[in-house]
MDTraj code that builds the backbone (N, CA, C; nanometers):
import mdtraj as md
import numpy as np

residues = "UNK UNK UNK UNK UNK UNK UNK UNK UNK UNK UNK UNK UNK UNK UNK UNK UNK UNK UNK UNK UNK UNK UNK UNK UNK UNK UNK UNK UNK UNK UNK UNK UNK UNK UNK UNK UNK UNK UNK UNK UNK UNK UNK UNK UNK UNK UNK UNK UNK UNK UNK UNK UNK UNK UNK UNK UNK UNK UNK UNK UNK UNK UNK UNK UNK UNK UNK UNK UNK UNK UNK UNK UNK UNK UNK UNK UNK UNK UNK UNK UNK UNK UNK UNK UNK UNK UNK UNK UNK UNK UNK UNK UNK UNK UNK UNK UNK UNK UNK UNK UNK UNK UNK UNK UNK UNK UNK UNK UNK UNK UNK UNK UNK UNK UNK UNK UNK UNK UNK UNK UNK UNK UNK UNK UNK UNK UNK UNK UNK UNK UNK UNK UNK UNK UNK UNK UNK UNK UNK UNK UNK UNK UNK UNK UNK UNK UNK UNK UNK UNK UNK UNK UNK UNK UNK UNK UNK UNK UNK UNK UNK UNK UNK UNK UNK UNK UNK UNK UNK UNK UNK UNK UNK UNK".split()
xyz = np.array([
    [0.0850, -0.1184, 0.0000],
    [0.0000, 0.0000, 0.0000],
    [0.0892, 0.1242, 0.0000],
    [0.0564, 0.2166, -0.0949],
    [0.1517, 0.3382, -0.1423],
    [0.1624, 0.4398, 0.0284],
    [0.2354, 0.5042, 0.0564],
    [0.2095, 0.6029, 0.1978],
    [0.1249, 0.6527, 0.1794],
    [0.0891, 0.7710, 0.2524],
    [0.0149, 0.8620, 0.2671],
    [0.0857, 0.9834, 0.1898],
    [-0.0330, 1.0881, 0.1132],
    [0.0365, 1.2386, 0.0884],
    [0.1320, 1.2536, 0.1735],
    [0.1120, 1.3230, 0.2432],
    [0.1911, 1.3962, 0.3833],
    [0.3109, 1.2792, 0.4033],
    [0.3150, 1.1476, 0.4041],
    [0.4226, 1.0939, 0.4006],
    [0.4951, 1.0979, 0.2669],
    [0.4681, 1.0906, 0.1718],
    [0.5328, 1.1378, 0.0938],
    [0.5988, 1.2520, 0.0466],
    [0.4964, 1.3723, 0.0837],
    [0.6035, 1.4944, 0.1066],
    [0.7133, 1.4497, 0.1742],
    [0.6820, 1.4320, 0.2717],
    [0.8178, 1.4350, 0.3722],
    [0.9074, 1.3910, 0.3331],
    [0.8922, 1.2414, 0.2984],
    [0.9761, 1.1780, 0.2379],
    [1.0517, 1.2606, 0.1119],
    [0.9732, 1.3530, 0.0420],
    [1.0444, 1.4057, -0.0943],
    [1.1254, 1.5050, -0.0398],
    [1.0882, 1.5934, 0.0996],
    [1.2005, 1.6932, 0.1604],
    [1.2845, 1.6055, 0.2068],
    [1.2806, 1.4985, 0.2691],
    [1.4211, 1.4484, 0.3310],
    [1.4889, 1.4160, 0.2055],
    [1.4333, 1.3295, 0.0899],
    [1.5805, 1.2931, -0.0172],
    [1.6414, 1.4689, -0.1093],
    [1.5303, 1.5341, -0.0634],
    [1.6107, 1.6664, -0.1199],
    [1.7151, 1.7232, -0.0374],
    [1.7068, 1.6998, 0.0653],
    [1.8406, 1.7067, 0.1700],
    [1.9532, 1.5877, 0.1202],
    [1.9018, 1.4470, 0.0961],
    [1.9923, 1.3420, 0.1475],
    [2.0529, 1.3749, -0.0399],
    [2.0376, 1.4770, -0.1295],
    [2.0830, 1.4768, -0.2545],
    [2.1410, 1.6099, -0.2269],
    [2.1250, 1.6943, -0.1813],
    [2.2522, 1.7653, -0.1579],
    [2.3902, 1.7603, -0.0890],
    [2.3682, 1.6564, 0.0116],
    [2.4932, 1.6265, 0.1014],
    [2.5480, 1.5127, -0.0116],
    [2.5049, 1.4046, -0.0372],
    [2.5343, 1.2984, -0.1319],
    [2.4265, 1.3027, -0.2771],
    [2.4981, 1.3844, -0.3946],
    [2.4843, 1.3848, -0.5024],
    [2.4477, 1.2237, -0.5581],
    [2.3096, 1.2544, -0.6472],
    [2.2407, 1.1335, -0.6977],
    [2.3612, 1.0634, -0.8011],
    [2.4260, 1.1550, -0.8670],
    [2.5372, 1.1136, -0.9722],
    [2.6595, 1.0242, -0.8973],
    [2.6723, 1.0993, -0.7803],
    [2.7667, 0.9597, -0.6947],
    [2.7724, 0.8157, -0.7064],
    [2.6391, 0.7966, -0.6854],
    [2.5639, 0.6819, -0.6920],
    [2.6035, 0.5713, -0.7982],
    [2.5453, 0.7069, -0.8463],
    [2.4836, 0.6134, -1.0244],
    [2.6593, 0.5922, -1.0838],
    [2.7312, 0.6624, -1.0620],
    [2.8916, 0.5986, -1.1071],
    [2.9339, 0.4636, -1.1139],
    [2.8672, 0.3921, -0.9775],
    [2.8894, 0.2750, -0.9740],
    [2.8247, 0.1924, -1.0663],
    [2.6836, 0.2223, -1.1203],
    [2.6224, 0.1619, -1.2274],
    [2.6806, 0.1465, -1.3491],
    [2.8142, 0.2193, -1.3706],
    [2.8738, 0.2060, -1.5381],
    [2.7612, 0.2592, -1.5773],
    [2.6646, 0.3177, -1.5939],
    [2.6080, 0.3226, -1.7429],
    [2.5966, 0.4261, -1.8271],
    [2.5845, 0.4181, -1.9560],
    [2.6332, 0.4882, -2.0241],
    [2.5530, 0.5274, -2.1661],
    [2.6039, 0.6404, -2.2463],
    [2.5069, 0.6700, -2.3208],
    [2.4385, 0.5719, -2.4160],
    [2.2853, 0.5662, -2.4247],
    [2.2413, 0.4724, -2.5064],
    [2.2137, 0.3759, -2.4216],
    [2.2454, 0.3604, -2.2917],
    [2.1341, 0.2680, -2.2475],
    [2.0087, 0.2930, -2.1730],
    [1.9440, 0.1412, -2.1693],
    [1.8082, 0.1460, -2.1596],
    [1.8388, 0.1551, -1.9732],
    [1.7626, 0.2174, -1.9144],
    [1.7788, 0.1978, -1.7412],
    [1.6339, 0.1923, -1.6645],
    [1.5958, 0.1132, -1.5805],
    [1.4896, 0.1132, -1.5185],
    [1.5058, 0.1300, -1.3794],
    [1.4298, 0.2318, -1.3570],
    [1.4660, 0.3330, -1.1885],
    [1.3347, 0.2641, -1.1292],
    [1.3650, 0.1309, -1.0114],
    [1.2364, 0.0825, -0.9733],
    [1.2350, 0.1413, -0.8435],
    [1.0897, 0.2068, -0.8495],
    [1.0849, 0.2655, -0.6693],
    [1.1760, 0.4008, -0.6910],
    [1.1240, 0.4357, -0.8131],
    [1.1654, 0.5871, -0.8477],
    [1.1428, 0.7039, -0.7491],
    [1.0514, 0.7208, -0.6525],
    [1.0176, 0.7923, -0.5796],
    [0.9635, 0.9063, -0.6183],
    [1.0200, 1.0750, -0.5439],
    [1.0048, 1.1903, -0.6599],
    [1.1060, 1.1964, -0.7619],
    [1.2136, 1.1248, -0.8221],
    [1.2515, 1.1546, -0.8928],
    [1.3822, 1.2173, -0.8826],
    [1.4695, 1.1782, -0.7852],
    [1.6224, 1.1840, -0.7233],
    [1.7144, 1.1278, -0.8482],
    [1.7020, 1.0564, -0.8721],
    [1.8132, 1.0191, -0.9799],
    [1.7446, 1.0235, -1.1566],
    [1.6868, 1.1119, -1.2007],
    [1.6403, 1.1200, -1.3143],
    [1.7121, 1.2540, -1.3749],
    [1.7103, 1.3225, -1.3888],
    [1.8385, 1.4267, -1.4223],
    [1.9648, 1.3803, -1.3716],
    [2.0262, 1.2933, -1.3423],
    [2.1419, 1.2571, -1.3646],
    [2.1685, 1.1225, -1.4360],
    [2.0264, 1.0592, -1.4441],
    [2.0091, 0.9421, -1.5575],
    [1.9990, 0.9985, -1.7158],
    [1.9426, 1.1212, -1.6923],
    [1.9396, 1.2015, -1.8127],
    [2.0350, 1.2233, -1.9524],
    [2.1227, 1.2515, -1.8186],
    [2.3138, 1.2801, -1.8779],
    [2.3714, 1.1783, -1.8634],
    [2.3516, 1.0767, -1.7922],
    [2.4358, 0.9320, -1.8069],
    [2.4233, 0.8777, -1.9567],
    [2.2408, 0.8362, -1.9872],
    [2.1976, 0.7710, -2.1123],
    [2.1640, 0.8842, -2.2127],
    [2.1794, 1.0211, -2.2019],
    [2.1903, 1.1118, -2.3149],
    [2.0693, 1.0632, -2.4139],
    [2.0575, 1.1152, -2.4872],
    [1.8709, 1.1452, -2.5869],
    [1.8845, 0.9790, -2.6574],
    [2.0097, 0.9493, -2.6631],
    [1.9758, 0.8344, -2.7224],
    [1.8911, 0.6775, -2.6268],
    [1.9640, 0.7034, -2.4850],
    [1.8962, 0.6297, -2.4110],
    [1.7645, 0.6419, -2.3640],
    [1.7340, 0.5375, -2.2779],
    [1.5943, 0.5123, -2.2683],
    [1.5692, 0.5155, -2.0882],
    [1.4800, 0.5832, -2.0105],
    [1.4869, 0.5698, -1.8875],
    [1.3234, 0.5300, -1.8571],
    [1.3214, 0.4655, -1.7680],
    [1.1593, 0.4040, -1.7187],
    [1.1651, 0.4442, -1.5976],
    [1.0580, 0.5019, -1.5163],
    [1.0414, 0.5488, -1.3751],
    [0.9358, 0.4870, -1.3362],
    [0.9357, 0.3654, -1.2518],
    [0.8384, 0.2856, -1.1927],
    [0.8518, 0.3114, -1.0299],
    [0.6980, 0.3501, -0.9931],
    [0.6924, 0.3669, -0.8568],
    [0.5220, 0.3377, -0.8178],
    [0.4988, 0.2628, -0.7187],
    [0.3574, 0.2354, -0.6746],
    [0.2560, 0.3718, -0.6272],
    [0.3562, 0.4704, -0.5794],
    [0.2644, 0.6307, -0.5335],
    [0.2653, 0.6894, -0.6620],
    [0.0900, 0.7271, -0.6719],
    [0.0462, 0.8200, -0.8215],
    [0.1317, 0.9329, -0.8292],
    [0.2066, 0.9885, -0.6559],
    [0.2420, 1.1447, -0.6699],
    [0.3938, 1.1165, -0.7060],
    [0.4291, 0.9726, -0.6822],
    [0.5740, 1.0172, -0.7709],
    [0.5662, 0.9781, -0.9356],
    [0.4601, 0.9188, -0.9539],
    [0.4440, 0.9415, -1.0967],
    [0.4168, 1.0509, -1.2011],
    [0.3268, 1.1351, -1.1174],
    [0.3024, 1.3163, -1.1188],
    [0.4189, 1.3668, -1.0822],
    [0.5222, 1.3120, -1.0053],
    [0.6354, 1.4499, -1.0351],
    [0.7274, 1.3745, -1.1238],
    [0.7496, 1.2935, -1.1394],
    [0.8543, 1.2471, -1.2489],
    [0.7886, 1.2783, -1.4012],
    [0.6466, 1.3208, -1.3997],
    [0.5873, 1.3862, -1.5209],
    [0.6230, 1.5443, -1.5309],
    [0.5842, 1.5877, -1.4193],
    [0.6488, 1.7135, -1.3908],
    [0.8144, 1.7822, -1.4099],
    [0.8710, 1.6619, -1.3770],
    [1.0102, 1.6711, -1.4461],
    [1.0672, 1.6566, -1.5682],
    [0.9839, 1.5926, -1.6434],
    [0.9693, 1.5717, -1.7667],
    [0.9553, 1.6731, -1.8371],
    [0.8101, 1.7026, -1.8110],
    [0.7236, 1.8679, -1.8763],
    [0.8296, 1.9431, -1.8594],
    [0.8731, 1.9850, -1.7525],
    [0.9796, 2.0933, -1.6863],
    [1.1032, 2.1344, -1.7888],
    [1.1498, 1.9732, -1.8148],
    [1.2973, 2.0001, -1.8595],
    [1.2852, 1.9329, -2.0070],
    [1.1692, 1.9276, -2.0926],
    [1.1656, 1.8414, -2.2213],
    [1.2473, 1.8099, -2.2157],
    [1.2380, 1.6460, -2.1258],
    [1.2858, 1.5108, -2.1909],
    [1.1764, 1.4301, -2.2388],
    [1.2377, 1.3662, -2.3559],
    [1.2153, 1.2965, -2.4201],
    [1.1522, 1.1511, -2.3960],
    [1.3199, 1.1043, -2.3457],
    [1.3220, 0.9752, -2.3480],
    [1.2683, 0.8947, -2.2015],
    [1.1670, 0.9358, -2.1148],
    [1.1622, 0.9149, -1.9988],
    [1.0079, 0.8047, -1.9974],
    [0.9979, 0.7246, -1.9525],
    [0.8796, 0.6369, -1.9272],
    [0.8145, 0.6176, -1.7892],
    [0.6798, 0.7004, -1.7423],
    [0.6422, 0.6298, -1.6290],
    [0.5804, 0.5117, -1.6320],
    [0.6095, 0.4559, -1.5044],
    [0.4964, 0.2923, -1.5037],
    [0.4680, 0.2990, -1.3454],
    [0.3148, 0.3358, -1.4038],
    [0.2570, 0.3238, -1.2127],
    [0.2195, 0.1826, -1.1482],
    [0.3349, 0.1143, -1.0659],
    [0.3319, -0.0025, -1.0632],
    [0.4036, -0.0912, -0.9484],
    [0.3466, -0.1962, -0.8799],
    [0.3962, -0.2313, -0.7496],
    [0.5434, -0.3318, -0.7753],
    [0.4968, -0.4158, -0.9004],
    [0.5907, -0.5370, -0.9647],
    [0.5990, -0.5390, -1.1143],
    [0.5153, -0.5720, -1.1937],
    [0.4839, -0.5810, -1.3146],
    [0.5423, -0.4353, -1.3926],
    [0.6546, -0.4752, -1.4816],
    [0.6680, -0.3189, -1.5780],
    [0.5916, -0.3146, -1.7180],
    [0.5458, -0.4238, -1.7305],
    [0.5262, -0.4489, -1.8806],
    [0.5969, -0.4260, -1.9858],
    [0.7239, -0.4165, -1.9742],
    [0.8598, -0.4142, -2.0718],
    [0.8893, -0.5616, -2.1109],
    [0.9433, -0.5560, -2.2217],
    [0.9421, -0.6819, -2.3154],
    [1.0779, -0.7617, -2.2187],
    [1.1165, -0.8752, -2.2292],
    [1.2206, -0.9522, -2.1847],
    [1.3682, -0.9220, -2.2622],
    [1.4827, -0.8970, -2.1626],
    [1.5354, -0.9131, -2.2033],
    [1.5955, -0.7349, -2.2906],
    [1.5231, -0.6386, -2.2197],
    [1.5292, -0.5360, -2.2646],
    [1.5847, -0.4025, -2.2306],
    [1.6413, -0.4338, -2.0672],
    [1.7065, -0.3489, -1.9639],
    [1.8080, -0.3399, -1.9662],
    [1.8848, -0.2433, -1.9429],
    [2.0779, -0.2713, -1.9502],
    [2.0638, -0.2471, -1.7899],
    [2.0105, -0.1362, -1.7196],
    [2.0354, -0.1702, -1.5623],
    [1.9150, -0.1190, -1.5101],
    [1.8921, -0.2330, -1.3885],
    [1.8515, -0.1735, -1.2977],
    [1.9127, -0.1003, -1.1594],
    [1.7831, 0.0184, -1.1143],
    [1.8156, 0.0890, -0.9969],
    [1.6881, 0.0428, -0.9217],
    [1.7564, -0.0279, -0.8488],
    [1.6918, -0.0805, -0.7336],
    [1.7217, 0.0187, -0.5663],
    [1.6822, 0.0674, -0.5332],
    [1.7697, 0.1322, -0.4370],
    [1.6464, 0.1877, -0.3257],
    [1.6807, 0.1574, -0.2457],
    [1.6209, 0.1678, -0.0785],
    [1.4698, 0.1278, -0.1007],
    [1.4301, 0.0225, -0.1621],
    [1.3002, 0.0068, -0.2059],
    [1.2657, -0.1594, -0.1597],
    [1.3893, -0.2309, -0.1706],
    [1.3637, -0.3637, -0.1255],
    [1.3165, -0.3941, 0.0162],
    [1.3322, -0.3474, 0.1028],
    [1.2964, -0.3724, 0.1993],
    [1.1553, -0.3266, 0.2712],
    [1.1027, -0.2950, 0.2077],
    [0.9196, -0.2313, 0.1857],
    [0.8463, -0.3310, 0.1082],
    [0.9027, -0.4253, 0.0245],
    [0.8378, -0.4721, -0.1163],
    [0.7563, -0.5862, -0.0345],
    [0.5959, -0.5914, -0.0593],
    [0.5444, -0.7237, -0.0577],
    [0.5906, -0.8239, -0.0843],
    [0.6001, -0.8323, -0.2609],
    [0.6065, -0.9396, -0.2888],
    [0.7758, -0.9670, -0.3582],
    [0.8614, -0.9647, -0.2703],
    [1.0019, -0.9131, -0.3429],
    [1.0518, -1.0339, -0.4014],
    [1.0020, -1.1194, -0.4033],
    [1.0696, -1.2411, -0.4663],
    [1.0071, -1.2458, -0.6535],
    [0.8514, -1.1827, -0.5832],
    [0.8060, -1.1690, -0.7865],
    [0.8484, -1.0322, -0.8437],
    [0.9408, -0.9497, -0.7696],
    [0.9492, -0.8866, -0.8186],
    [1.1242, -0.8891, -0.8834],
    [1.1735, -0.9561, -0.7714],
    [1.3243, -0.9917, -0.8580],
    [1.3119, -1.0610, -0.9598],
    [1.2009, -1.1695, -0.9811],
    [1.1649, -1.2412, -1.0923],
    [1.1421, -1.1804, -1.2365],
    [1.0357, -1.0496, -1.1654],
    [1.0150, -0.9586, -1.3019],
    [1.1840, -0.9005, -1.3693],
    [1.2246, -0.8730, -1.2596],
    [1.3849, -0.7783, -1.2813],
    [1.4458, -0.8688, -1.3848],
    [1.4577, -1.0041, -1.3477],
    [1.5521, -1.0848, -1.4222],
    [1.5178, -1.0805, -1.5593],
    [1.3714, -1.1152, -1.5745],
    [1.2783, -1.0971, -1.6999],
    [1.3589, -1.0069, -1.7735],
    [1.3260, -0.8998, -1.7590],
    [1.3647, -0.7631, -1.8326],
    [1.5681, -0.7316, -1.8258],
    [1.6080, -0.8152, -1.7667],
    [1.7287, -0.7378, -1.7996],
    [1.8095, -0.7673, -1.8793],
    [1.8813, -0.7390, -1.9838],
    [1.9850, -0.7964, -2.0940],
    [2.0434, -0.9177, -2.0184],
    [2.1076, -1.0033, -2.1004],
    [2.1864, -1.0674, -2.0327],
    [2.3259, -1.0724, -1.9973],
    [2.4009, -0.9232, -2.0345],
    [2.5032, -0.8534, -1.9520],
    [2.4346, -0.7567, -1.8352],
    [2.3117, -0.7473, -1.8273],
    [2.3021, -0.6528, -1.7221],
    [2.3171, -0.6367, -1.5807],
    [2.2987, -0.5472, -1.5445],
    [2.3470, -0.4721, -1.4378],
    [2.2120, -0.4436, -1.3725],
    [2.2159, -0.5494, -1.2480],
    [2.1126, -0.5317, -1.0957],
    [2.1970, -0.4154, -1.0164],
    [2.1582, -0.3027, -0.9840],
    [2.2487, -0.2152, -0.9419],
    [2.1725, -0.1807, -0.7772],
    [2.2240, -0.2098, -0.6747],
    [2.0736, -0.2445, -0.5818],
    [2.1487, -0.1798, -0.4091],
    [2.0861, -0.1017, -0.3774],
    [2.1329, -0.0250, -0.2677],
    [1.9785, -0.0334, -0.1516],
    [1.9961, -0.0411, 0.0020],
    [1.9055, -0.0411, 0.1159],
    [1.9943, -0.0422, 0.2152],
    [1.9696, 0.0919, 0.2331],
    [2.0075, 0.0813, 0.3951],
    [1.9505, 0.0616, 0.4966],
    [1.8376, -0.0135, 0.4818],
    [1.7701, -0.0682, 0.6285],
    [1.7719, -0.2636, 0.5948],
    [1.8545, -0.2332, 0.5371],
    [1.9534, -0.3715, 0.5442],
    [2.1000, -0.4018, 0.5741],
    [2.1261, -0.4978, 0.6060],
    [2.2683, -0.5297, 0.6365],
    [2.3180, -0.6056, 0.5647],
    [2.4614, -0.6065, 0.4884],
    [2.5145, -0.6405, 0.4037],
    [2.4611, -0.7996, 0.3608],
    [2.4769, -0.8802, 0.4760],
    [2.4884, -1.0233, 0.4293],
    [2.3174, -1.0814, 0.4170],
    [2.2237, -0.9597, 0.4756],
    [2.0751, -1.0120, 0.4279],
    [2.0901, -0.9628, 0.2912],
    [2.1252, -0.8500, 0.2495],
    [2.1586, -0.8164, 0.0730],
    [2.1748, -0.9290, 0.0399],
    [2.3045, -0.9488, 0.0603],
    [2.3362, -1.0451, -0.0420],
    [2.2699, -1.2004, -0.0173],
    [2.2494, -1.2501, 0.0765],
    [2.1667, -1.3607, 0.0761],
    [2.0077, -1.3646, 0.0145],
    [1.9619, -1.2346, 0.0435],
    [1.8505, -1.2362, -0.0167],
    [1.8202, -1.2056, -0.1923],
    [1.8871, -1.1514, -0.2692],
    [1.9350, -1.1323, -0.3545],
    [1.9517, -1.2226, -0.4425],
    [2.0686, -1.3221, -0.4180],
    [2.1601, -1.4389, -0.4241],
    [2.0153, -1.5587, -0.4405],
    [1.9905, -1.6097, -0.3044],
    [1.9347, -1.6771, -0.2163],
    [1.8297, -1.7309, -0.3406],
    [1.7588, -1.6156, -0.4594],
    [1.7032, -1.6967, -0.5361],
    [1.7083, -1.7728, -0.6485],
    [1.8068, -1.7643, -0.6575],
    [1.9110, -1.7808, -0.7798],
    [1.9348, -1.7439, -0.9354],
    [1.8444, -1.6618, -0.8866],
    [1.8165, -1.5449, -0.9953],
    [1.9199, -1.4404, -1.0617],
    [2.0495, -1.4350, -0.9460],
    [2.1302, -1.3055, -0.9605],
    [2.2467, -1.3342, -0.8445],
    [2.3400, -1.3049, -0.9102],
    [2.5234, -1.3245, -0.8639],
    [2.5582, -1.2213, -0.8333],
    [2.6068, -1.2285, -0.7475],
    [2.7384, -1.1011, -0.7352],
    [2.8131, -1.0560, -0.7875],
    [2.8160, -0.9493, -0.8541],
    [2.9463, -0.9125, -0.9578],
    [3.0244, -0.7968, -0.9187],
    [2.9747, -0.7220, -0.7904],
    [3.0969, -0.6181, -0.7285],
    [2.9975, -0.5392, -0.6143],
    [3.1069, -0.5019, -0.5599],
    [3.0363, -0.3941, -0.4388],
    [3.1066, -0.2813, -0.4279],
    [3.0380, -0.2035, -0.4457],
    [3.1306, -0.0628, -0.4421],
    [3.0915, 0.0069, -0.3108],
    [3.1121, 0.1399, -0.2834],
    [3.1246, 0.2087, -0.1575],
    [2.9816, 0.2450, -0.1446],
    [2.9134, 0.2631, -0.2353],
    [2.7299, 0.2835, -0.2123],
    [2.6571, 0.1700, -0.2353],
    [2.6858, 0.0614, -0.3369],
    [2.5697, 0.0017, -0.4260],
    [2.6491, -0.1310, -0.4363],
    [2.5541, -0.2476, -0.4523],
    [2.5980, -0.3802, -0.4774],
    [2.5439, -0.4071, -0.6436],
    [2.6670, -0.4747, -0.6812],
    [2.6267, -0.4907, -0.8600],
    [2.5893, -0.6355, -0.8144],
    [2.4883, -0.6560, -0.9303],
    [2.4071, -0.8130, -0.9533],
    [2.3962, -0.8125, -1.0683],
    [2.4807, -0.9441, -1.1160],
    [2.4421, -0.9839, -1.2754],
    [2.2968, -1.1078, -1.2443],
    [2.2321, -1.1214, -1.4088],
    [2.1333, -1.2429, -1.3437],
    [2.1971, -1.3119, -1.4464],
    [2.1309, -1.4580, -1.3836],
    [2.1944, -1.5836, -1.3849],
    [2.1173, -1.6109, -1.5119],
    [2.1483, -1.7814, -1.5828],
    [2.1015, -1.8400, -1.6973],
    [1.9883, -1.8914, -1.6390],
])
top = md.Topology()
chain = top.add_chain()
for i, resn in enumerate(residues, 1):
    res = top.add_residue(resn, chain, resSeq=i)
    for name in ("N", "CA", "C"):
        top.add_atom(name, md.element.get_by_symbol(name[0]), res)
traj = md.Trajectory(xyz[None], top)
């Protein structure tokens, strides 16, 4: 069940703080990605890392903003309108993206896993959709390293392929 308004404001003033002390582009460094790819921001929120996905995948890439609250789907439209981009996709949605298989270069998974109902169909969907060089790019800090990675891992869906100082990389499996 999506928060409440009022929790969601809040929530959108605190990551406007937690993006000025730690820049969204920090982040996303660890993702490699680069112009021309496709990226899916799951649990997009208001829209913290979308102007710097902007300039990562440049007009040629492709960005999807999936989030279960209508109001971060209204501001990631709003950001859109704002700054004509182009290439930006919302999907108002808990699990399901409806993107074809096999069609993602990375996901941004980030502080969203540990809220998720149904997180096992939803790593399922992830695997679905991601190239098969891609990049699970997956950050929560109301987790601790070795539930990450066991839970992650644990379905055998997705390997470990690096950990950097913010974000754990996950390739998926055959």
């Amino acid at each position: 069940m999506p928060i409440s308004i009022t929790g969601f404001r809040i929530m959108k003033l605190m990551f406007k703080v937690r993006d000025l002390l730690r820049p969204r582009l920090d982040v996303l460094q660890e993702a490699k990605i680069q112009h021309g790819f496709s990226v899916l921001d799951f649990g997009c929120g208001p829209g913290g890392y979308i102007m710097p996905l902007v300039e990562l995948v440049g007009p040629s890439g492709q960005i999807y903003a999936l989030d279960i609250h209508p109001l971060a789907i209204r501001d990631i439209k709003k950001i859109t309108e704002r700054n004509g981009i182009q290439n930006i996709v919302t999907i108002e949605s808990d699990c399901n993206t409806g993107l074809p298989d096999n069609s993602v270069d990375t996901v941004l998974f980030y502080d969203v896993f540990h809220d998720l109902a149904r997180p096992n169909d939803v790593l399922r969907e992830l695997h679905r959709i991601l190239k098969a060089e891609g990049i699970l790019s997956f950050s929560d800090h109301h987790m601790k390293e070795d539930e990450v990675l066991q839970r992650i891992t644990g379905t055998g869906l997705f390997r470990v392929i690096g950990n950097g100082k913010k974000t754990h990389s996950f390739a998926k499996t055959d």
